[in-house]
N, C-alpha and C positions, 0 to 999 in steps of 0.2 A: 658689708662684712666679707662676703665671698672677694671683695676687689682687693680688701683691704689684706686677706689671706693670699690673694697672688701674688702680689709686692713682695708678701712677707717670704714665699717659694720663691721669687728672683734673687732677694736677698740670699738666700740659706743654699740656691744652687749656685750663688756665684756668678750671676749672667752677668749683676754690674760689675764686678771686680773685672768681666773676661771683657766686657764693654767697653771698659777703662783701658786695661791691658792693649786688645785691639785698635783701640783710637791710637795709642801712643807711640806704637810699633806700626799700623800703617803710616802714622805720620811722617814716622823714621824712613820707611820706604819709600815713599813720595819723596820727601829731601834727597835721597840716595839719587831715584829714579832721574830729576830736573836736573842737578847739582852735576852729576856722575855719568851718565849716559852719552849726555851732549859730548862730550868728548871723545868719546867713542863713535863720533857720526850714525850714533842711530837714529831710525827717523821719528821725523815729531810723531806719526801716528804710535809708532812702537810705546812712547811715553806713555800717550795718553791711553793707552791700551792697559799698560799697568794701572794707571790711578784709576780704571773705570774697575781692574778686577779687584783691587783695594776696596774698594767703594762696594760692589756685589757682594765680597767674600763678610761685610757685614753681619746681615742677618743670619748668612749660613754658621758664622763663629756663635753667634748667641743661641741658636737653636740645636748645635754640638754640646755647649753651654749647658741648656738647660737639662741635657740627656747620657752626658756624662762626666762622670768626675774624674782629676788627676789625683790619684793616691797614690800612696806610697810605696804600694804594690803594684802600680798602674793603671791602667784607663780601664774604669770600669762603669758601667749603667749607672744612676745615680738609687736606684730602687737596690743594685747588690751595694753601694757603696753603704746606704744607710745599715742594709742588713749586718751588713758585719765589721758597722760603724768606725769606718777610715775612713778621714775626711780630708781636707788638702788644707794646709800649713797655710798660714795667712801669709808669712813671711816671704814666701815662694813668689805673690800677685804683687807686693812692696818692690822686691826686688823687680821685678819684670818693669813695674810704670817707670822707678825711681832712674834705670839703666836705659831703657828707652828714652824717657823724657829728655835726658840728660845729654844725650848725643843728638837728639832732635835738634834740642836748643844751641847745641854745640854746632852741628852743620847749617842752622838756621844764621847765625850770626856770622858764621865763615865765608858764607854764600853772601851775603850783603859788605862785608868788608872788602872780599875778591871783588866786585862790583862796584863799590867805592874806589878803590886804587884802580879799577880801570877806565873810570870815566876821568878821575885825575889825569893819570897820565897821557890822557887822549885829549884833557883839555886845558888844564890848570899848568901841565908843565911844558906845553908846549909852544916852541918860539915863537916869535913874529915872523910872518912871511914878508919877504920885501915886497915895495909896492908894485903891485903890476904881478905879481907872481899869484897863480892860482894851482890849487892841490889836485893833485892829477890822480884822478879816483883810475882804481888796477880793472885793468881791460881784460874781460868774460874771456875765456878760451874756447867759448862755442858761440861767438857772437860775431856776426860778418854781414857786411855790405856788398849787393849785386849790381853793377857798374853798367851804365846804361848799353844794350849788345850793339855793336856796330854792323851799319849794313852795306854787304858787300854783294848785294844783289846787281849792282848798278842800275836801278832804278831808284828814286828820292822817293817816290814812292811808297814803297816797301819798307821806310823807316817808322811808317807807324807797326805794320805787321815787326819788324825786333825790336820794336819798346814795346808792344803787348806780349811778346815770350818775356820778357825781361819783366816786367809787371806780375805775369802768373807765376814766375817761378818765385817772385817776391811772395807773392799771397801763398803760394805753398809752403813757405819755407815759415813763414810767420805762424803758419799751424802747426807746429812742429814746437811744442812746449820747453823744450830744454835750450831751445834756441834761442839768440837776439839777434833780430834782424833787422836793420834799417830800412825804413821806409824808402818808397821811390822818390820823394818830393826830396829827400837829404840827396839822394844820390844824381840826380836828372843833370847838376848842376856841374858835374866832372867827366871827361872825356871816357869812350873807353878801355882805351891804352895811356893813361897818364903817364909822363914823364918820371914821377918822385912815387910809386905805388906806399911806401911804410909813411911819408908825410901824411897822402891823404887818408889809409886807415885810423892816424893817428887821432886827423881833425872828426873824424866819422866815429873814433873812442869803439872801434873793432878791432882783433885780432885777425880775420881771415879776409879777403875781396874775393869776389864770384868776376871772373871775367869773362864775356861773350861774344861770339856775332854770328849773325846769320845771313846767308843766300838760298834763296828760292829762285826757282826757275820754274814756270806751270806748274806742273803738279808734286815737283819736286822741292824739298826742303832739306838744307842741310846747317845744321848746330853745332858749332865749334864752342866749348867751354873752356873753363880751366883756373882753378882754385887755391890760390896762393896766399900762403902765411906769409901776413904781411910787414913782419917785425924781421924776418930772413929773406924775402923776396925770393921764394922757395917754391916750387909746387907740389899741393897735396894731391892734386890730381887733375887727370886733362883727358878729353875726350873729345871726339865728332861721332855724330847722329846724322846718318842719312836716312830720311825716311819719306813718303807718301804725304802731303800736306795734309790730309786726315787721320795722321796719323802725331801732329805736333801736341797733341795734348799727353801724350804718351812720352813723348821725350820730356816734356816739363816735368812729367810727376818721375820719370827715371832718374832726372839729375837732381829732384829734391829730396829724393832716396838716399841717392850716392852722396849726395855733401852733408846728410845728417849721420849717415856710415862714417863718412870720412872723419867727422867731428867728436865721435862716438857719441852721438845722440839717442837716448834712449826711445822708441816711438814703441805709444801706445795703441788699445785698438780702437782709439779714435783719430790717435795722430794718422794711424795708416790708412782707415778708409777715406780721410782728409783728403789725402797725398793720391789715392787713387780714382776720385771724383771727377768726371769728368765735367765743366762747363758747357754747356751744350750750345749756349750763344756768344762764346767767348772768340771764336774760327772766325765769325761774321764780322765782330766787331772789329777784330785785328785785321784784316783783309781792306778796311776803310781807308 
């Protein structure tokens, strides 16, 4: 009996109608939020941040719900509303689902038709490619290939010491999240001063090339870099590092500083403690 008398209090205070209500209008909002947002480059957490407090504000509406009423004088306790028995217009909670619902359904079908017409047009309308021709997917503006460093040490030796700066600046730069960085096995296979620099970005599907080289002499080591857009054959930027051979892990995480600057790369704090890591058996093994 007493269960059967709280239904009957949900009833009478309105919690389903505001239940009803609230599904229908967050609904509304979720459509708005996916549908309309995107547009505006907000980010997917922002989204989902909405539809979690759609989802929370829940129980808190039902339990507003059950504690007070809209009348027609205003928002009042539901214990004053009885007293001086004004209650809320049925027609008021009609209108709210009927206009909610309705534009629900209305962006609901908008959103799958805008979606339809663009898979069409991305697949149904479009030409034959002649043969032999393939579609050339649009190349990242923070995506770049580091060209193996040439050694001007004169010693043949010391060519593995600059393909291990060229290796670590690779692995630094690969930590760097906003980035695409080609691997060293893509890159081993080209000079590095090519001839055609915008061909082989092209074939590597980069926008930028890291070019380098380096000479040591005993204790001494010096880095010559230099970072060119390679669709202008332009530089972003160019530098030399003379520094203390104990000091070469220091110049790698500088220049993979400066080229995610360059690129405007956002670095987080783990991209940065990444970038400032030092390898401690990295000296030894380049020095082989």
């Amino acid at each position: 009996m007493a269960l059967k008398n709280f239904f009957a209090e949900l009833k009478r205070r309105n919690v389903y109608k505001v239940a009803v209500a609230y599904a229908v209008v967050g609904w509304l909002l979720i459509q708005i939020t996916t549908q309309v947002l995107p547009f505006f480059e907000i980010p997917n957490w922002g989204v989902r941040l909405i539809v979690l407090i759609v989802a929370l504000g829940l129980p808190i509406a039902l339990m507003l719900a059950w504690a007070f009423e809209l009348t027609p004088a205003g928002v009042k306790r539901t214990e004053t509303a009885d007293a001086i028995r004004q209650r809320p217009r049925g027609s008021v909670w009609i209108y709210i689902v009927t206009s909610g619902a309705a534009l629900s359904i209305g962006l609901f079908l908008f959103g799958r038709y805008t979606a339809q017409r663009s898979i069409s047009n991305t697949t149904g309308a479009a030409e034959p490619l002649p043969a032999g021709q393939v579609i050339q997917q649009p190349v990242a503006e923070k995506s770049l290939a580091v060209l193996p460093f040439a050694n001007l040490s004169g010693n043949p030796e010391n060519a593995y010491f600059a393909a291990g700066i060229q290796d670590e600046i690779i692995t630094r730069l690969a930590k760097i999240g906003e980035l695409k960085v080609v691997s060293c096995l893509s890159t081993q296979r080209f000079k590095s001063s090519p001839d055609d620099l915008p061909a082989i970005a092209k074939q590597l599907g980069v926008a930028n090339v890291l070019q380098g080289s380096v000479q040591r002499s005993a204790d001494q080591v010096r880095v010559n870099v230099q970072l060119v857009k390679a669709e202008t054959d332009t530089h972003l930027w160019a530098d030399t590092f003379d520094r203390k051979l104990t000091d070469v892990f220091q110049i790698e995480s500088d220049v993979a500083k400066t080229i995610a600057e360059k690129l405007q790369a956002k670095l987080t704090g783990s991209d940065q403690r990444a970038l400032s890591a030092n390898p401690t058996e990295s000296l030894q093994a380049d020095q082989l």
